[in-house]
N, C-alpha and C positions, 0 to 999 in steps of 0.2 A: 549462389543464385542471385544476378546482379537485384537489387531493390528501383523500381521506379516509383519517381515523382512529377505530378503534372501541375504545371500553372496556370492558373485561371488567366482568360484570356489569348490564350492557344490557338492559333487563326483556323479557318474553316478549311477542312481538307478539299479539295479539287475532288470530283465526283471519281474521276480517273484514276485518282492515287489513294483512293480508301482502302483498297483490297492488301495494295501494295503497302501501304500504312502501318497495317493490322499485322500483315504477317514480319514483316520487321520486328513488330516489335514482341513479337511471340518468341523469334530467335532472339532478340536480345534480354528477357528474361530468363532466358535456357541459358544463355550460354553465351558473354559479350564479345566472345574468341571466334564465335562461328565466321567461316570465310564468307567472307558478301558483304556483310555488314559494315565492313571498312569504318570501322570507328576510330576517326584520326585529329590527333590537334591541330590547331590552326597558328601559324606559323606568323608573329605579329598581332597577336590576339590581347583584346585587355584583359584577359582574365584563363590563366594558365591552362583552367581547365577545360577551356571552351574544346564541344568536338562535334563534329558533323557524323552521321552514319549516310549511308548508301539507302536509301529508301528503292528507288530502282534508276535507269538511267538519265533519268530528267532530275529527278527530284533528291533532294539530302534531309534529313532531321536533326535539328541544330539542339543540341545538349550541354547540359554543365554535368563532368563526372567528379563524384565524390568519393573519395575511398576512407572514410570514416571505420571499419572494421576491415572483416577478410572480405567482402562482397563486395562491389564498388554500387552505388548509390547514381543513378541518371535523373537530372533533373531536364524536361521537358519542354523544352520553349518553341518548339511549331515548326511544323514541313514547309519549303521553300524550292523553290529552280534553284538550280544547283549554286550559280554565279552570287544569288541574290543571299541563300543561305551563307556562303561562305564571310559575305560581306557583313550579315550579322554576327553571326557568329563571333565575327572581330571586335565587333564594340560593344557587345554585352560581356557584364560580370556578374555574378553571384557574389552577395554582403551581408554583412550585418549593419542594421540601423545601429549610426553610436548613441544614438539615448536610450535605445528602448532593446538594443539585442534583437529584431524581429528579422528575420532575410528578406531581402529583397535584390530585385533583379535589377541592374542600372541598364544602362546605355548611352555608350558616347554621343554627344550632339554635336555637330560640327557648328563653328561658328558662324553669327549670325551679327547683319550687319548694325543692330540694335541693343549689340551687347560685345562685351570685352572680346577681346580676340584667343584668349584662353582656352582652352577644353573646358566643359563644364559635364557633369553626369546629373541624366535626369533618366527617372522609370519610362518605358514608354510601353506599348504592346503592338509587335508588329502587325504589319501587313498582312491580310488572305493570300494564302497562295499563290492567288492568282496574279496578284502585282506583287512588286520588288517590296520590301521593309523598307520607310520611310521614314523620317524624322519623327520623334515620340510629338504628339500633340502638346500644347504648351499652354497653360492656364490662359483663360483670355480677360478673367474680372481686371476693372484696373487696381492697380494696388492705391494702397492709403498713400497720401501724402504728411509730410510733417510729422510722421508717427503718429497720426490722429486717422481715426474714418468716423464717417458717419455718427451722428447719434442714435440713428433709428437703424442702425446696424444688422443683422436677423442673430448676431452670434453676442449680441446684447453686451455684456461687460468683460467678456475675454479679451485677453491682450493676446499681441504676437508672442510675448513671450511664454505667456500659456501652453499654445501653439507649440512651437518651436522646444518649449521645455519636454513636451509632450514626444518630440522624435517628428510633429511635419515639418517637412520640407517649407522650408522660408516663403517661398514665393505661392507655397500653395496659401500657405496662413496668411501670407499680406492678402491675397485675393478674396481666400472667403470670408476676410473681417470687411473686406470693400462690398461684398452683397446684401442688400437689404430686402429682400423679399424671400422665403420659403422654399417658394418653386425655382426662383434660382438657385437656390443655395442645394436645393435636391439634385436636379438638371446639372450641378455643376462636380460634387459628388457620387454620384451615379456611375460614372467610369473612369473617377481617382484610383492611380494606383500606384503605392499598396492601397489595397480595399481599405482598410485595416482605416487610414484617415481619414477616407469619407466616413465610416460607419461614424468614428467620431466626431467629426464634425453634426451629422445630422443627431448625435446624441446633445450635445451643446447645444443645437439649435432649439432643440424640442425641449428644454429649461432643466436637463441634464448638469450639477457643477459635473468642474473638471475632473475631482477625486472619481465622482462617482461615476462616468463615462469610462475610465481609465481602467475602473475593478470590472465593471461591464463587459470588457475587451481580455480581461486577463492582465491585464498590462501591469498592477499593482494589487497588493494585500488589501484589506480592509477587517478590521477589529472587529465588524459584525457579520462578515462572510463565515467566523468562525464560529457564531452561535450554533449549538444546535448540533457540530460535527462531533461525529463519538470520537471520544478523547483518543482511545488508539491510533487512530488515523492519521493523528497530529502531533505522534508521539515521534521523535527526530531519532535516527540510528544514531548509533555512534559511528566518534567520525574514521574513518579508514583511511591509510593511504592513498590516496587515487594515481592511478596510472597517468602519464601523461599526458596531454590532450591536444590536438590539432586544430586548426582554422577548421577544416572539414568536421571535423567529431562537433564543434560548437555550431556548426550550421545546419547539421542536422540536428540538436538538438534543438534549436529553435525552429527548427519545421515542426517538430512536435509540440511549440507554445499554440496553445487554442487562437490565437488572434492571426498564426501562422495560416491556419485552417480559411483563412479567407480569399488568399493567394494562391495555396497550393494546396494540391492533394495527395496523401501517399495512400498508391496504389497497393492494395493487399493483394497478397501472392498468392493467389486462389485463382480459381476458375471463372468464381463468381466475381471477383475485382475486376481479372480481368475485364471480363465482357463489356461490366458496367463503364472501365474506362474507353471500350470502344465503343458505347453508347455515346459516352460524350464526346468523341472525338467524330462521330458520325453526327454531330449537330445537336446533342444536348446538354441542356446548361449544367456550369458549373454548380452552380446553388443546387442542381435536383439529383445531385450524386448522393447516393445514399448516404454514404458515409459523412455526408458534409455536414458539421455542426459549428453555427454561430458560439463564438467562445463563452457567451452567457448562457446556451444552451448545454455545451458538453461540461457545465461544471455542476449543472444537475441531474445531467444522464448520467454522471459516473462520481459525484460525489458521496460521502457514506457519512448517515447522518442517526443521532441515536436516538430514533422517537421516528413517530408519526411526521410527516411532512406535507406542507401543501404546496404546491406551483398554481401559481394566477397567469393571468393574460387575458387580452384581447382577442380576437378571434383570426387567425393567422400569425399567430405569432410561433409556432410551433410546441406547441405543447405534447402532443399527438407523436410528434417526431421527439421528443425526451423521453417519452413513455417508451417507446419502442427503441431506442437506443439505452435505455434503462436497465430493461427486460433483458436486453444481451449481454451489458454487462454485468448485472448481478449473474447469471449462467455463467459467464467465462471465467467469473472470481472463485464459483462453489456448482461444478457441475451436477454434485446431487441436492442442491437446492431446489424447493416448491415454490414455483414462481405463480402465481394468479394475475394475468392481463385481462380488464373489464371492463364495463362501461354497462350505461343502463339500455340499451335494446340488443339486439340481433346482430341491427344488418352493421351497425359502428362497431361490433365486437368482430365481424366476417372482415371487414377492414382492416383493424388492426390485425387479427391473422394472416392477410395478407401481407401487410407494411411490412408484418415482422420476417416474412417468409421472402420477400424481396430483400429485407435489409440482412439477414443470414439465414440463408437457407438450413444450414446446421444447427441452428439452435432448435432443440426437439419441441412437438410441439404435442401435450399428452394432457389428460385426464387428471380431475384436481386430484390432488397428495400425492402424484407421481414427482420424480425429479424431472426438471425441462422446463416450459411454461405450458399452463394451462390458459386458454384466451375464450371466451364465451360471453354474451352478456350475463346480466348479473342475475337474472330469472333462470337462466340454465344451468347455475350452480346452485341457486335455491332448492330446485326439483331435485338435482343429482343428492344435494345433502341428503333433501328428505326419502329421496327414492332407496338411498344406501343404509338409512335408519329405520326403514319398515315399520314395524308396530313397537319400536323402542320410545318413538316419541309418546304413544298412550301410556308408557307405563311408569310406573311413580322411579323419580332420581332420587340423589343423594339426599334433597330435603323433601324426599315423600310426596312431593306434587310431580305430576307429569306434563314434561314441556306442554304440552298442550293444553294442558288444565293451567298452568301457571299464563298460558296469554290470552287464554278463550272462556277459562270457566270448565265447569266439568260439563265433557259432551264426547259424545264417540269421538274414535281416534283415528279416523275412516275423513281425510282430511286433499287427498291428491286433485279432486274433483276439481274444478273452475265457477267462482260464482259466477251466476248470469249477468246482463250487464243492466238489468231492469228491478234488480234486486231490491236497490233502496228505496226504491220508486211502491216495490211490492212490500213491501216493512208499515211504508207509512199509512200504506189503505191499509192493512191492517191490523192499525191500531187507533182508539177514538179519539177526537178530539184534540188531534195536532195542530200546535201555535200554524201559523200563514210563516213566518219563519223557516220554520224546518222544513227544508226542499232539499232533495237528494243532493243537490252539490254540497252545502251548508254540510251534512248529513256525512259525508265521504269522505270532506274536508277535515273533518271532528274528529274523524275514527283516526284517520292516517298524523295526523301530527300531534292529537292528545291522549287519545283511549289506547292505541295501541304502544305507541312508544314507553305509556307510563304502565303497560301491562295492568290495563284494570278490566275487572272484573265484577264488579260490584256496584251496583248504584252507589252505595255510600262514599267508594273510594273516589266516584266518580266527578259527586259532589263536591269532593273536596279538593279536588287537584288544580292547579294552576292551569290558566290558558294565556301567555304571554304570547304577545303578536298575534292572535285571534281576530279578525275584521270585525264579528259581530259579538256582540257586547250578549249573553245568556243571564236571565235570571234562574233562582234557583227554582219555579214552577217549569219554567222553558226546559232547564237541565232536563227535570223527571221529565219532560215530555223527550227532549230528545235521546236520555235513556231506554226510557219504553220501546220507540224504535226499533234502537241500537240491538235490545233484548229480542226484539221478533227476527229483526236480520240474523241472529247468532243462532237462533231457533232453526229457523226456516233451513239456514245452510248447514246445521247441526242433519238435520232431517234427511238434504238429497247428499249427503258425503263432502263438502264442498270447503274451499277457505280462498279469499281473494289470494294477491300477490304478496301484498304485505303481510296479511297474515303470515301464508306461508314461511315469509323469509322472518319473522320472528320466531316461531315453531321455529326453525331451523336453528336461530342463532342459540334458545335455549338450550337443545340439542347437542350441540356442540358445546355450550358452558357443562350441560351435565356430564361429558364426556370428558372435560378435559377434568374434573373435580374428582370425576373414575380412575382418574392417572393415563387417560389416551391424550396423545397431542392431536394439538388442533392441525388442521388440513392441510395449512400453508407456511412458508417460512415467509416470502411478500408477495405485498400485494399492490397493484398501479393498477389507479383509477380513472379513466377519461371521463370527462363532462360529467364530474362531480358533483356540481350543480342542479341536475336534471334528477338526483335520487331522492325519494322519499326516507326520512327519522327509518323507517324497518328497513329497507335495505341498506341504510349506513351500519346499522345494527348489526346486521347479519356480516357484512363486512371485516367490521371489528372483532366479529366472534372467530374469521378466518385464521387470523393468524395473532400469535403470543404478544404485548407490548414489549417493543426490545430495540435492536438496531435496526436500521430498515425496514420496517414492519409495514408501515401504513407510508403510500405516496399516491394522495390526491392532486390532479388536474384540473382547475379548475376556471370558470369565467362568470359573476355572474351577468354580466349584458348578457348574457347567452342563455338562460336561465327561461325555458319553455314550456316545462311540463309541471316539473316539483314544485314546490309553494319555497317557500327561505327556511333556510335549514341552517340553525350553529351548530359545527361540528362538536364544542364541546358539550352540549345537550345530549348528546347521543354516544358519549364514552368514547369519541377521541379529540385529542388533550396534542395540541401541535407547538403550547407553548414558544413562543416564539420562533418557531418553524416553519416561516413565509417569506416566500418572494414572489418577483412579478419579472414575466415578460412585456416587455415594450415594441420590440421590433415584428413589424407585422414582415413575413416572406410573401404573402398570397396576393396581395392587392393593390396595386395600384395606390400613390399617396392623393388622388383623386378621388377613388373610390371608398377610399378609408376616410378619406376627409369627412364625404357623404354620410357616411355609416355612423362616424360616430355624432356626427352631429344628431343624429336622431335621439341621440342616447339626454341630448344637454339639457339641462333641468331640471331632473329627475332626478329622486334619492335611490340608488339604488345599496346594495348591503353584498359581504361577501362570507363564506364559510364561518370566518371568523365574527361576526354579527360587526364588523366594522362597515364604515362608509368607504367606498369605493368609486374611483374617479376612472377619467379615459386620460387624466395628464400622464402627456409622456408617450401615448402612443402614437408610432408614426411607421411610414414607409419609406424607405430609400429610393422606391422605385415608379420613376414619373409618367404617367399616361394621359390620357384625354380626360376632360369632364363626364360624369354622367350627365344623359340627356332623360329630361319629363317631358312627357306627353300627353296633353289631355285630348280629350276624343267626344265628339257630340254623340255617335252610336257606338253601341257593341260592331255593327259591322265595320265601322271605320276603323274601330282596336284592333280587329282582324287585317285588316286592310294594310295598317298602319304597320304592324308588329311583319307580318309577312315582307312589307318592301323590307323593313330593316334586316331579318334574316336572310334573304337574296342577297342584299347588299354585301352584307357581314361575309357570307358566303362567298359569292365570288369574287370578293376584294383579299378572301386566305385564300382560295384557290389561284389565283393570279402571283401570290406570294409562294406558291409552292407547297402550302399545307390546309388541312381542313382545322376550322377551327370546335372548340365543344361547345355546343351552344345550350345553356337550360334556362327555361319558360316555367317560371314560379307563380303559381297561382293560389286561391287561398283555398280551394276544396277538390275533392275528384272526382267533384261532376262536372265543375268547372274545367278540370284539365281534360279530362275528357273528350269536353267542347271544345277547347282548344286543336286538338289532335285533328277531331274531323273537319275544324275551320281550314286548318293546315293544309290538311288532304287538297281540299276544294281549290284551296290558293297553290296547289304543286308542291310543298311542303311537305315531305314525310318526316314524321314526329311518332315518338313513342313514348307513353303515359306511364310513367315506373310509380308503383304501389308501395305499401311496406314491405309487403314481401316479395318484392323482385329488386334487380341490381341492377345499375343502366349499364348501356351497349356499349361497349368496349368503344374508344375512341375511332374514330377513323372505320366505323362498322358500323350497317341497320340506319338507324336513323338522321336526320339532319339536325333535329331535333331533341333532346330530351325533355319531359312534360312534369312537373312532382308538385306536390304541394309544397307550401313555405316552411312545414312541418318536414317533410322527407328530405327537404333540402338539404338541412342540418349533417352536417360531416363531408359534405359534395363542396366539389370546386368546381367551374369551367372557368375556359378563356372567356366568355361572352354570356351575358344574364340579361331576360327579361322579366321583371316583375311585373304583370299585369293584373286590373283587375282594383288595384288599389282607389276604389269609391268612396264619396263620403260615408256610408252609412254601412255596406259589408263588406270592407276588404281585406275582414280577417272573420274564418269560422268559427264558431263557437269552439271553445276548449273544451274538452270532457271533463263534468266535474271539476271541484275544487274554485267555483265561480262566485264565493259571496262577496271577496274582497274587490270592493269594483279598483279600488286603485291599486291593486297587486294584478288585477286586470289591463292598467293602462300600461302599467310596467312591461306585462307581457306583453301587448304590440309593439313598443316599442323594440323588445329584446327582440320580438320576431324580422321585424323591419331591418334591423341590425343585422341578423344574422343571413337574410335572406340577400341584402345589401351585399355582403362578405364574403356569397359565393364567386365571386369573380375577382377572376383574374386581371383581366385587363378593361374591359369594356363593360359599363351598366347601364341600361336602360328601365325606367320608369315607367308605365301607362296606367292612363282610369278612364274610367267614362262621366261626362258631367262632371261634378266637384268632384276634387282633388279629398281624400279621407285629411284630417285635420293634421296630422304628422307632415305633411307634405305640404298643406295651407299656411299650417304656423311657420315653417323655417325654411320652404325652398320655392315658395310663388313666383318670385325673383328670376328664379335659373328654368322654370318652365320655357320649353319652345318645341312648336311638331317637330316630332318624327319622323314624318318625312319630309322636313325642310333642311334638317342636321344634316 
């Protein structure tokens, strides 16, 4: 059964020739002999194996066959009129880079009266169908003179020979050492091909050395990539004969080098491959093929590491997309492996069941301690633990206390119930004589990061125990008071059957220690964790109690810019131990280097910390991918924002519809009474808009509304092409947080994370709005780049 491969950059099929496209190439994964097909060489051709097929009688599909085993291997380079295919055909080759091994596609240039009279070979990407293939586009920076550029260069102290050492092409390197600005240097990378350079380049740019751009890409080893791998992995066969080996067998093995992954795709011989390759040949991007992983990304979806693990990034950098390429292949390595895919809500765990279910639909998808994966948020395995442990939690374990009594104190065992959310607020009336201090945030804050983690139960123990990173400083009359409390909440929810979340998920994780001390194994063999960040010390807890410390065990995702709900959490505080088992995404996929630029400047100033209680920076994060500025707006009324924000949604609207597509539009606001307003301002202005809660999903693209409505909070794990943030005021354009509010400066941290992440849902286009002053996020660092809305 032939193998196909497609190259990025494959021109757009003719509306006419899709059907006829698709089924082509249906026959020629069956069967490359079928009659019709007329798969034939080209007679004069630079590269032997150039072959055209019969697509129907207009049109041809111009391939490279490779017969690398018994199947032969078709590599993809784009439909054409017949005449026009034939004449690419001729002057494209299939290669290896000689420094680096990576294939790539050449194409003859015919000479040009600016340059020697020679043949020269340069990459190029043909023509849309629609017109003939033309000459490959030609670097247009001017190159250095005298071996010298610039001093204020953007690619700082790299030489060409750097460059060039590296495998680019000469004249790309003389050119991008000639650019001294960012945005050129993006804009001019953007549509390099091999991709494979630009990424480099923009990794050098972004203050990337060369070593370390190069390991990023796969391109080279690094001494500290191998920290942290279980030694098996890395343990070398002996060495065997090997069979002899062809140009073809070496070129498909380098389509399987991770940095190949940027050029080309190999389509998997499923149903499901298929489809998704005629998704993209029906006009979707290369980058949003499932299978497509950045080579920095697929060496921690599929690397095996012997401990606990963490992945950092910025927000679009694809984290999301490791976890769930993770998840598949830990299944396809050990089919009766207990997988747990989670994260801390609902609707980001209903996502990843989906991602995973789009990215293999075969991979099972079942009930925790089954083989397959199991995907839920992390409160729906808390429940299931405790709901499968019935009244074992009341009763005395191996050390004679019973889970329950070991994190709450002795009290019934009648635990399923939900405490109210007025709880703390009901504790402190009553009891007498509570400090002006103790306020239920203070209060909830106490419980979740020191009393429950350190499982106390006792005034005395409570006394005693450390509070590092704590906002407000307790003395020991303050403690008794806010012990007292602590004691009536434990009473009162003792009383109607009840235990918050955390609890819960402590009770559970003791549960399972007493279980695994029984001689039962724990639940899971691994576990992936999305937005890490956002867990409280008890559901890290309960986590760890999931599965055994071992190979693969523990793989946290995390961000903390992103960091909205939880308070700061060290993971080695909470029993797991990553020991030097960290790395970072840099490459954002989602956003615009505009809109990233935005984003993280929100971030600049500010101490922020990450799992590992380290200091955490935004250097190094960037985008490849060039778009417009975002635009602020300031507004003298609410109805003017309305006013304002609707011209720009028409606009936005019928400037994709005009283009031939609708674009997704979401309208971030800070509460949902506010969004709400929003909706029916919408209405009034012809706008239909729909207002998604936590517990609904927005409308399928291209469906229902023009609109989507959420707060800055539901935002969180959404993307659209087009983002309004509205609303953003000096004084409220962000709601209150529940709980957890004493720290005013782990307070300012979170607008900012919020600002960031709300910033980050877009794709391509951002827009800004407030009414009167601009909130101080927006005074302090973008007063500057304010201009109406509707004058943009």
């Amino acid at each position: 059964m032939p193998q196909l491969i497609m190259m990025k950059g494959t021109p757009t099929i003719d509306g006419s020739a899709k059907r006829a496209v698709q089924s082509f190439f249906e026959k020629l994964t069956r069967d490359d002999t079928t009659p019709g097909l007329n798969i034939e060489p080209i007679i004069g051709s630079l590269d032997p194996r150039a072959r055209t097929g019969r697509v129907d009688g207009f049109y041809r599909a111009v391939l490279i066959r490779l017969q690398g085993g018994q199947d032969a291997t078709y590599v993809y380079a784009g439909t054409f009129a017949h005449d026009d295919a034939i004449a690419y055909a001729k002057r494209v080759r299939l290669t290896r880079n000689p420094i680096n091994g990576l294939p790539e596609l050449e194409e003859m240039v015919a000479p040009r009266a600016d340059r020697a009279p020679a043949a020269s070979v340069a990459p190029a990407a043909p023509e849309p169908v629609a017109s003939p293939p033309g000459p490959p586009a030609r670097v247009s920076a001017p190159p250095p003179t005298g071996g010298s550029r610039p001093a204020y260069a953007v690619l700082g102290s790299h030489t060409l020979a750097d460059l060039t050492g590296a495998g680019v092409r000469e004249d790309i390197a003389a050119a991008a050492l000639a650019l001294v600005t960012e945005d050129a240097l993006l804009d001019f990378a953007a549509d390099l091909r091999p991709a494979w350079q630009g990424a480099l380049l923009v990794a050098l740019a972004c203050g990337e050395g060369l070593e370390e751009a190069l390991a990023g890409l796969g391109l080279i080893e690094t001494g500290d990539e191998d920290e942290g791998l279980d030694e098996e992995e890395n343990t070398e066969e002996p060495a065997v004969a090997a069979a002899p080996r062809g140009e073809d067998d070496e070129l498909l093995e380098a389509m399987r080098r991770p940095a190949a992954g940027l050029d080309f795709a190999i389509v998997e011989p499923t149903e499901e491959g298929m489809a998704e390759f005629f998704e993209v040949l029906d006009g979707g991007t290369f980058a949003q093929w499932r299978v497509f992983l950045h080579p920095q990304q697929r060496a921690y979806a599929s690397r095996s590491r012997n401990g606990a693990f963490r992945l950092s990034g910025g927000a679009g950098t694809g984290k999301t997309v490791v976890l769930l390429h993770r998840a598949r292949a830990l299944h396809a390595k050990d089919p009766a492996a207990r997988i747990v895919l989670t994260t801390y809500n609902r609707t980001l765990a209903q996502s990843l069941a989906e991602g995973l279910e789009l990215l293999d639909g075969g991979v099972p998808q079942v009930d925790i301690g089954a083989a397959g994966v199991a995907v839920a948020g992390i409160d729906a395995f808390v429940r299931r633990v405790l709901a499968d442990a019935g009244q074992a939690v009341g009763e005395p374990g191996p050390g004679g206390v019973s889970p329950v009594a070991r994190i709450l104190g002795e009290r019934t065992s009648s635990i399923m119930g939900i405490t109210r959310d007025r709880a703390w607020q009901s504790a402190i009336d009553g009891v007498a004589q509570v400090p002006e201090v103790v306020t239920p945030q203070l209060l909830e804050a106490e419980y979740s990061l020191v009393v429950l983690p350190n499982r106390i139960t006792t005034e005395d123990d409570y006394l005693r125990v450390r509070r590092p990173g704590r906002g407000v400083r307790l003395g020991r009359s303050q403690r008794r008071a806010v012990w007292s409390v602590i004691a009536a909440y434990r009473a009162q929810a003792a009383a109607e059957g009840t235990t918050d979340w955390d609890e819960k998920a402590m009770i559970a994780a003791a549960h399972l220690d007493d279980r695994l001390a029984q001689g039962w194994e724990r639940p899971a063999d691994h576990v992936l964790v999305d937005e890490a960040q956002d867990l409280t010390p008890a559901r890290l807890r309960f986590l760890r109690s999931l599965v055994s410390e071992g190979r693969n065990d523990l793989f946290l995702a995390e961000d903390a810019h992103q960091r909205i709900y939880a308070p700061k959490v060290v993971l080695s505080h909470v029993g797991i131990n990553i020991r030097g088992r960290s790395r970072r995404l840099t490459l954002n996929y989602r956003t615009t280097a505009q809109n990233l630029g935005y984003a993280v400047r929100v971030l600049e100033g500010a101490d922020f910390t990450d799992m590992s209680g380290e200091a955490v920076s935004t250097h190094g994060y960037r985008s490849a991918r060039p778009g417009v500025p975002p635009i602020l707006a300031g507004y003298g009324s609410a109805s003017e924002e309305y006013d304002g924000v609707a011209a720009r949604i028409a606009e936005w609207t019928s400037a994709s519809g005009a283009a031939g597509g609708a674009p997704t539009i979401g309208l971030l606001c800070a509460s949902k009474w506010r969004g709400q307003a929003w909706v029916r301002e919408l209405a009034d202005r012809a706008i239909k808009a729909t207002f998604v809660g936590a517990d609904r999903n927005p409308p399928a693209p291209g469906t229902g509304a023009d609109v989507t409505v959420m707060t800055l909070h539901r935002a969180k794990g959404m993307e659209f092409s087009k983002v309004i943030i509205t609303g953003m005021n000096a004084h409220d354009a962000f709601s209150a947080r529940p709980g957890q509010e004493d720290d005013a400066a782990d307070e300012a941290l979170r607008q900012r994370s919020l600002l960031y992440v709300a910033s980050t849902r877009a794709r391509d286009e951002l827009a800004i709005t407030w009414v009167g002053e601009p909130h101080e996020l927006l005074r302090a660092r973008h007063s500057t780049e304010n201009k109406d809305m509707r004058e943009a």
